[in-house]
C-alpha positions in Angstrom: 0.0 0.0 0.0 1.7 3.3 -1.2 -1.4 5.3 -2.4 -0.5 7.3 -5.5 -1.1 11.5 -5.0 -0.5 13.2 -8.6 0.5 11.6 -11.8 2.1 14.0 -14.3 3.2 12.1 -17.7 5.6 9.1 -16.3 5.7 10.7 -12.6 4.4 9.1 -9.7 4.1 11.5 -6.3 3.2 9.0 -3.3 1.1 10.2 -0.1 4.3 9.5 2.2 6.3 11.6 0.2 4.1 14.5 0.0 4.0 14.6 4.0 7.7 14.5 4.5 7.8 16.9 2.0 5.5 19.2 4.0 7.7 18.4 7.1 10.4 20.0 6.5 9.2 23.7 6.2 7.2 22.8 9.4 10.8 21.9 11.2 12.7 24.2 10.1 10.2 27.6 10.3 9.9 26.2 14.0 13.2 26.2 14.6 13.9 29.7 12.7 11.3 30.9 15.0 12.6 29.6 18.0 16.0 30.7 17.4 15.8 33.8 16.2 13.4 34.7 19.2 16.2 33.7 21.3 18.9 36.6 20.0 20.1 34.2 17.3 21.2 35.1 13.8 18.6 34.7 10.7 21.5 34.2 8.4 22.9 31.4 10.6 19.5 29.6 10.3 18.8 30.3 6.5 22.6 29.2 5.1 21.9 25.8 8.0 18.9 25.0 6.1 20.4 23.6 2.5 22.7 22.0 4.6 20.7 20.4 6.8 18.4 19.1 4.2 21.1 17.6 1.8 23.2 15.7 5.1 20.4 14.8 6.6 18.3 13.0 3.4 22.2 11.5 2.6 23.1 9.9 6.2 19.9 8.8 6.6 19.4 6.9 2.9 23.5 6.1 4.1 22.3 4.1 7.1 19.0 2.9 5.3 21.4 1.3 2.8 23.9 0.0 4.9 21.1 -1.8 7.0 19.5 -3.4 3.9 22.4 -4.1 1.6 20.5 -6.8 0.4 18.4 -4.4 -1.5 20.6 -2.6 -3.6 23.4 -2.9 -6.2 25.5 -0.4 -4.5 25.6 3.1 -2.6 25.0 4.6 -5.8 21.8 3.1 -6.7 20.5 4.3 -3.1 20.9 8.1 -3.4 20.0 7.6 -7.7 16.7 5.3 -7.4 14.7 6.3 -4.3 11.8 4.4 -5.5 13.7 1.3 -3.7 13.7 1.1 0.0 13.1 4.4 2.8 14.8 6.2 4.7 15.7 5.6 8.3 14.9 7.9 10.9 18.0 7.6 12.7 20.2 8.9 10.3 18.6 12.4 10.3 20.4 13.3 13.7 24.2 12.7 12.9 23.5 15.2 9.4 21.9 17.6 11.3 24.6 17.8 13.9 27.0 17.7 11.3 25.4 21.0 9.2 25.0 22.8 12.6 28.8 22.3 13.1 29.6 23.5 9.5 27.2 26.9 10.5 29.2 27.5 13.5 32.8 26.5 12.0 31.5 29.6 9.4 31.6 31.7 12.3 27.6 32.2 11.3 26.4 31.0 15.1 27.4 32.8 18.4 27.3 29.1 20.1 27.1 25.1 18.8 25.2 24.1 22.1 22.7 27.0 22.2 22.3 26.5 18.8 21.5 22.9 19.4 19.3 23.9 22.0 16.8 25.7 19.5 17.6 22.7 16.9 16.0 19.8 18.9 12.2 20.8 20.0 12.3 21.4 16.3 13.8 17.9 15.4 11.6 16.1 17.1 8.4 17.9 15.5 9.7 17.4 12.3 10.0 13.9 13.0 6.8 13.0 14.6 5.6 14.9 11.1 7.7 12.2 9.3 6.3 9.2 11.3 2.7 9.9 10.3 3.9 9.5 6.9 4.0 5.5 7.2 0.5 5.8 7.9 0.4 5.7 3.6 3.0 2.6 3.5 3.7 -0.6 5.8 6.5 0.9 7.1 7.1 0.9 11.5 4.3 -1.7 12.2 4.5 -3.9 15.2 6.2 -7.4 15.6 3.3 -8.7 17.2 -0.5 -8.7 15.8 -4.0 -7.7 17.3 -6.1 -10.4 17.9 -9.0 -8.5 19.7 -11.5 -7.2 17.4 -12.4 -3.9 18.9 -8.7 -2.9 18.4 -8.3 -3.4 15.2 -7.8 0.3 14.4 -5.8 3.2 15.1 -4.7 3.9 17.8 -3.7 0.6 18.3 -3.0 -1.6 15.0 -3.4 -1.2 11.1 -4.5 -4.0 8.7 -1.2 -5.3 7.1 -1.7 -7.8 4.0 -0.1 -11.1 4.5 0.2 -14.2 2.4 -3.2 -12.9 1.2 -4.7 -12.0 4.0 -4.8 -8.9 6.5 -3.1 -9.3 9.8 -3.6 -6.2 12.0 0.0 -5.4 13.7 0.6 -2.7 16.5 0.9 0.7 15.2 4.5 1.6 16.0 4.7 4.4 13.8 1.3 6.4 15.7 3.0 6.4 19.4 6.4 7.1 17.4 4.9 10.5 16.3 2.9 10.6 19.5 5.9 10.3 21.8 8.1 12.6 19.4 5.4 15.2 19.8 5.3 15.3 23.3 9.3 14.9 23.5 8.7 18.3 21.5 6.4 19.8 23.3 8.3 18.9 26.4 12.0 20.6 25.3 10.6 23.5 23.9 9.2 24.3 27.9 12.6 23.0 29.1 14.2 25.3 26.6 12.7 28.6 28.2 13.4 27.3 31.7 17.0 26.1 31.4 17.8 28.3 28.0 20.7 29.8 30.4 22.6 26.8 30.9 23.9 26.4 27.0 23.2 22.4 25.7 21.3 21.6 28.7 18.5 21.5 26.5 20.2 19.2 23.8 21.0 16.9 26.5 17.4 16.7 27.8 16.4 15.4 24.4 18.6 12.9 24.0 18.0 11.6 27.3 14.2 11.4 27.2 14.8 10.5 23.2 17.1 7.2 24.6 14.7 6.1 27.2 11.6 6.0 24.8 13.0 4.8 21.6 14.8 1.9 22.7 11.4 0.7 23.7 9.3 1.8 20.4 12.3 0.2 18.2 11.7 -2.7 20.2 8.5 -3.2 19.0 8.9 -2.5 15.0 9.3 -5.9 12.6 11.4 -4.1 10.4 14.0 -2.5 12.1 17.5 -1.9 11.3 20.6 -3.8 12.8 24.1 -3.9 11.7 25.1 -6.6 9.2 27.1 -8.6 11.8 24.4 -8.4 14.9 20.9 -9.3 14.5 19.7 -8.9 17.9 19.2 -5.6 18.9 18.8 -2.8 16.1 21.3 0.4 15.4 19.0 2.4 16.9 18.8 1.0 20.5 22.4 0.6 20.2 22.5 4.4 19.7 20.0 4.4 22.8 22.3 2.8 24.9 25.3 4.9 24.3 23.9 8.3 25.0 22.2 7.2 28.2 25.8 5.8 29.2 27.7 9.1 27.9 25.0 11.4 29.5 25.1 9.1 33.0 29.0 9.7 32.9 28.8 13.7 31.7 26.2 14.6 34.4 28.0 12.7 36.8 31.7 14.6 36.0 29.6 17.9 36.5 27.9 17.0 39.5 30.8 15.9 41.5 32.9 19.2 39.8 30.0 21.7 41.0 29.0 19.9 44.4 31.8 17.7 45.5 31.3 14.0 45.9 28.1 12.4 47.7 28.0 8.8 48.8 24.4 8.4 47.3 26.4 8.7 43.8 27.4 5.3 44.1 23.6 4.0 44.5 22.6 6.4 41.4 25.2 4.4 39.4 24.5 0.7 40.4 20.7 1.5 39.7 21.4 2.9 36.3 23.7 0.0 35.4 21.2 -2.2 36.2 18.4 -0.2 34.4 20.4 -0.8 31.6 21.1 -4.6 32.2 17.3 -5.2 32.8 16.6 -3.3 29.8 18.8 -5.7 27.9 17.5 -8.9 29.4 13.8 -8.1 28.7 14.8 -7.4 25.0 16.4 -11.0 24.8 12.8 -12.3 26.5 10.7 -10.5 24.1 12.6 -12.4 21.2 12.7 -15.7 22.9 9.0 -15.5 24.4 7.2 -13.5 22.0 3.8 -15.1 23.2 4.6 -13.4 26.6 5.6 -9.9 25.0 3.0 -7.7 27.2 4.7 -8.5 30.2 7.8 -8.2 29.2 7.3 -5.0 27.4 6.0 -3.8 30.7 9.0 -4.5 32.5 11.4 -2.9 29.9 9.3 0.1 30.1 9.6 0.4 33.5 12.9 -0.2 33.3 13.7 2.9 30.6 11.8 5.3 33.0 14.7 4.2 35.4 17.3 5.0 33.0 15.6 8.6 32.5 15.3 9.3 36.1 18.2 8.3 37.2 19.8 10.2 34.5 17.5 13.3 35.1 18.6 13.2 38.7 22.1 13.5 37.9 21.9 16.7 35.9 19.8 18.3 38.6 22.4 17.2 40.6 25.3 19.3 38.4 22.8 22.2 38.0 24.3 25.5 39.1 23.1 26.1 42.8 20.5 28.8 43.3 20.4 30.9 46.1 18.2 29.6 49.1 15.4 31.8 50.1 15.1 32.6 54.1 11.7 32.5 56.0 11.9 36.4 57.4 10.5 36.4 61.2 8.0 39.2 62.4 10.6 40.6 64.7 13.2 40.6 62.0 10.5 42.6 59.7 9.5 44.8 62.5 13.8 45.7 63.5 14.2 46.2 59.1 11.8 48.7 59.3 12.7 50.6 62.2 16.6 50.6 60.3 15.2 52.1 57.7 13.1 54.6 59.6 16.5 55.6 61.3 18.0 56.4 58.3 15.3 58.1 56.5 14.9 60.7 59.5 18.9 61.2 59.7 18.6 62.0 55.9 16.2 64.4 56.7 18.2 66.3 59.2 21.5 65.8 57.1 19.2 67.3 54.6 18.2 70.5 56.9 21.5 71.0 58.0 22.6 71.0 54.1 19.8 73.8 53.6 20.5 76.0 56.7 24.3 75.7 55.5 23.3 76.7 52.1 21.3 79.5 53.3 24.4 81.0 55.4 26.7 80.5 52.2 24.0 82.6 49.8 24.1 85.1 52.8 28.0 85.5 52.7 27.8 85.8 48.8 25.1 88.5 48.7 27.2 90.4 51.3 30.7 89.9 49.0 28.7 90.4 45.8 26.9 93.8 47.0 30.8 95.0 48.2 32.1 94.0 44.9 29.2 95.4 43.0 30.0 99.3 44.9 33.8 98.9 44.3 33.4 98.0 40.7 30.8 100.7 39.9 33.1 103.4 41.7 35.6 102.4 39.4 33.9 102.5 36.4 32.7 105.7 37.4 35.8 107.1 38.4 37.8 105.8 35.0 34.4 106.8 32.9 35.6 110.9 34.2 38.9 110.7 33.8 39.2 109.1 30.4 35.9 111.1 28.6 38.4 112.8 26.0 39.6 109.1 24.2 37.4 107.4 21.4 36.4 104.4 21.8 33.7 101.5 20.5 30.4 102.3 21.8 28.3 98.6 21.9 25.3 98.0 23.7 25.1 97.3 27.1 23.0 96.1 30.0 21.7 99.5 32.2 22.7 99.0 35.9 20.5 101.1 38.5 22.2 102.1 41.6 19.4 103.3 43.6 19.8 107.1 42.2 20.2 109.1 39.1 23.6 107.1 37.8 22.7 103.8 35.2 25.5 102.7 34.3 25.8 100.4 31.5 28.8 97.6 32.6 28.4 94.4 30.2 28.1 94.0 26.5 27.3 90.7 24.3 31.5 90.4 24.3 31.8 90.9 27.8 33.7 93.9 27.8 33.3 97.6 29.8 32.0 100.6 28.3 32.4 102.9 30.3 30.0 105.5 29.6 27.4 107.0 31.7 24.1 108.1 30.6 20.9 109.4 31.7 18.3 107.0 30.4 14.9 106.2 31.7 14.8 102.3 31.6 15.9 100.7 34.6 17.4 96.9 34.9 19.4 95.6 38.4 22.8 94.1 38.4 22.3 90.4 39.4 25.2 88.3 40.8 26.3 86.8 37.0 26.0 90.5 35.7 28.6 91.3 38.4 31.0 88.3 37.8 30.6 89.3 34.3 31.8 92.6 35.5 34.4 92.0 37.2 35.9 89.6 35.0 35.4 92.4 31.7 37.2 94.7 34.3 40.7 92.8 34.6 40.3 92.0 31.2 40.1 95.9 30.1 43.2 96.4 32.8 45.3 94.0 32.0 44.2 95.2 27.5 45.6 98.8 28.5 48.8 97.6 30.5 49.6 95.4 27.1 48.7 98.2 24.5 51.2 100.8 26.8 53.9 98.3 27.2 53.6 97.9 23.2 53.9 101.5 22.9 57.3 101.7 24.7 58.2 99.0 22.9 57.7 100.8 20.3 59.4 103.7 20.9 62.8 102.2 22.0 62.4 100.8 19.0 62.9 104.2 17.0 65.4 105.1 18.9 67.9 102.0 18.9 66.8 102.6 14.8 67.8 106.1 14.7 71.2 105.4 17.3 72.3 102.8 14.3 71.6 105.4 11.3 73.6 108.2 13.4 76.6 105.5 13.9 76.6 104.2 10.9 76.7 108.1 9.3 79.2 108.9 12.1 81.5 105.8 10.7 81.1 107.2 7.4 82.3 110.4 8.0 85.2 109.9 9.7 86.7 107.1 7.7 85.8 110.4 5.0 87.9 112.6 7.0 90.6 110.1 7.6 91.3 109.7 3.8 91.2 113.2 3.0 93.9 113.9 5.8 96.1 110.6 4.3 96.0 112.0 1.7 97.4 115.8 2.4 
């Protein structure tokens, strides 16, 4: 059964290839999503995609073909003639892994195991996506049948022909997406809550991924198994290893992080004999396949071990947080009365800064008005004495003194003009107008002492000139007078 979708001339489109088809866009716009929500790169995720798609279609036909040599003429025939044989599910993973190390050797990806992180909620959609595709083949069925009647459908077999007849056989492939569709579910709530600790979430996946395959494989007629071992399939191999290598890994943290516990050792014995039980009820199934249900039961029982323990472990190597204290009344009640402390010493720190403040401004206005008398006599004094010389009248600010005299002291430039004029608009010197003042009055004082210094500068210049031109003429005469005399 491979239910034909379109025809066009001499081209065939199946059901099961349509869905896997639709899959992939469904994985990786997850994924993209995911990812990019998480500060990572959209260029990282767009250049992983061709890559992902061409190593993961070629290790998994790669380990499709390798399990079913029988099928094929060579390696060549498996990636030319894909109407021979499928593809295995397995295989996906190592080409994935492999393009997200490509991204990140391209310097495209901040991080391999965040990136991984983001990669596996993803994965695991797009593979529950691809294990509904069988529903169109005989592909992932059960090794056993379905003998009751009223279960003779989905969710629990699927009508298989046989020798000309229909045998209904456990639907593998249905719990296969099922489980991968929680497993996704699952990471992607991990992922927000451990997204801190980078690969954590990675890890998690292949944990639970382990512990619930090696089961599921268990029960398929056609899986896959290495040429030289018929008796338990690639895939559960696979299972076995990461549980080991994540059982080790946590167990290196843990002890790193938190220092050696003696309950480590009981952790350790239970997993290894998790993973010896898990063994021994695969060898029953095969040998007692009339008693499968209770064996099953016991290997499932057995892979939840191998996850907990597991799971325990990386709690155990999870960064410590801080412990929160139960607060008493009487601690609550002495806080506040701390604080009230210091709120009321702020306050008098606060009036003490003001009534210091206050005496400062005092002090200043007393300076200020001393300096604003001395500078107006001055200006007064020079404006009298120095009425004959021209100079640049510019407009100024009009000071009132309290009587008849405005004087005008500061211009745009900042300089004195020292003029005074009766005028009937009034304005009052304020403290800046008076800095302003008395910085424009060393300024003009300090102009005039320059210009007169130039001037005699000036002068002994002339006359050091004119002492040269009288030498010089001196010289000349009497080397004049000299000659004449030589020669009389």
């Amino acid at each position: 059964m491979n239910p034909i979708a379109i025809i066009v001339d001499n081209t065939q489109i199946h059901w099961d290839a349509i869905i896997i088809v639709l899959a992939v866009p469904a994985w990786f716009f997850s994924f993209h999503s995911l990812y990019c929500a998480n500060k990572g790169r959209r260029i990282a995720s767009w250049i992983f995609l061709p890559f992902a798609v061409l190593m993961g279609a070629i290790s998994s036909r790669l380990l499709y073909w390798y399990s079913h040599v029988e099928q094929y003429k060579g390696f060549s025939q498996a990636l030319e003639d894909f109407n021979i044989g499928c593809f295995s599910m397995l295989g996906i993973l190592p080409g994935l892994f492999l393009a997200a190390v490509l991204v990140r050797c391209l310097r495209l990806s901040k991080s391999l195991p965040a990136f991984l992180d983001a990669l596996v909620p993803a994965t695991a959609m797009g593979m529950g996506l691809m294990y509904l595709s069988c529903l169109f083949n005989y592909n992932c069925r059960g090794k056993f049948t379905v003998d009751i009647v009223s279960m003779q459908h989905l969710p629990f077999a699927t009508a298989v022909p046989e020798a000309g007849e229909l045998s209904y056989r456990f639907a593998t492939f249905f719990w296969s997406a099922v489980f991968m569709f929680i497993l996704s579910y699952v990471c992607t709530e991990f992922y927000y809550i451990k997204k801190k600790e980078r690969g954590s979430t990675a890890c998690f996946f292949l944990l639970l991924f382990s512990a619930g395959q090696f089961i599921l494989d268990s029960t398929r007629y056609d899986a896959e198994y290495f040429p030289f071992n018929g008796f338990v399939s690639i895939l559960q191999i696979f299972d076995g290893v990461c549980i080991l290598a994540l059982t080790i890994g946590f167990s290196i943290r843990a002890i790193k992080r938190k220092g050696f516990k003696w309950y480590y050792i009981l952790l350790w014995l239970g997993q290894a004999g998790a993973m010896t039980a898990t063994g021994m009820m695969e060898y029953m199934v095969q040998r007692y396949s009339d008693q499968h249900l209770k064996y099953y039961g016991f290997m499932g029982l057995s892979c939840v071990a191998m996850f907990a323990i597991g799971f325990i472990l990386y709690l155990r190597g999870c960064r410590k947080r801080k412990a929160v204290r139960k607060v008493s009344a009487a601690e609550v009640q002495a806080e506040t009365a701390a604080v009230d402390k210091k709120v009321s010493k702020r306050a008098e720190d606060k009036d003490r800064d003001n009534e210091i403040k206050e005496s400062v401004e005092k002090s200043h206005s007393k300076r200020n008005e001393k300096l604003r008398k001395t500078v107006i006599e001055d200006v007064y004094e020079e404006d009298t004495e120095d009425t004959s010389e021209d100079e640049e009248e510019e407009d100024m600010d009009i000071l009132d003194l309290g009587d008849t005299r405005n004087l005008t002291l500061v211009d745009a430039d900042g300089y004195l003009n020292k003029s005074v004029s009766e005028v009937d608009e009034k304005e009052y010197l304020n403290d800046d107008d008076l800095d302003t003042a008395v910085r424009s009055r060393k300024r003009s004082k300090k102009r005039r002492h320059i210009e007169d210094e130039y001037e005699e500068d000036e002068v002994d210049e002339r006359s050091a000139v004119m002492a040269f031109i009288g030498a010089v003429l001196a010289a000349v005469g009497l080397g004049a007078l000299f000659a004449s005399r030589k020669k009389h």
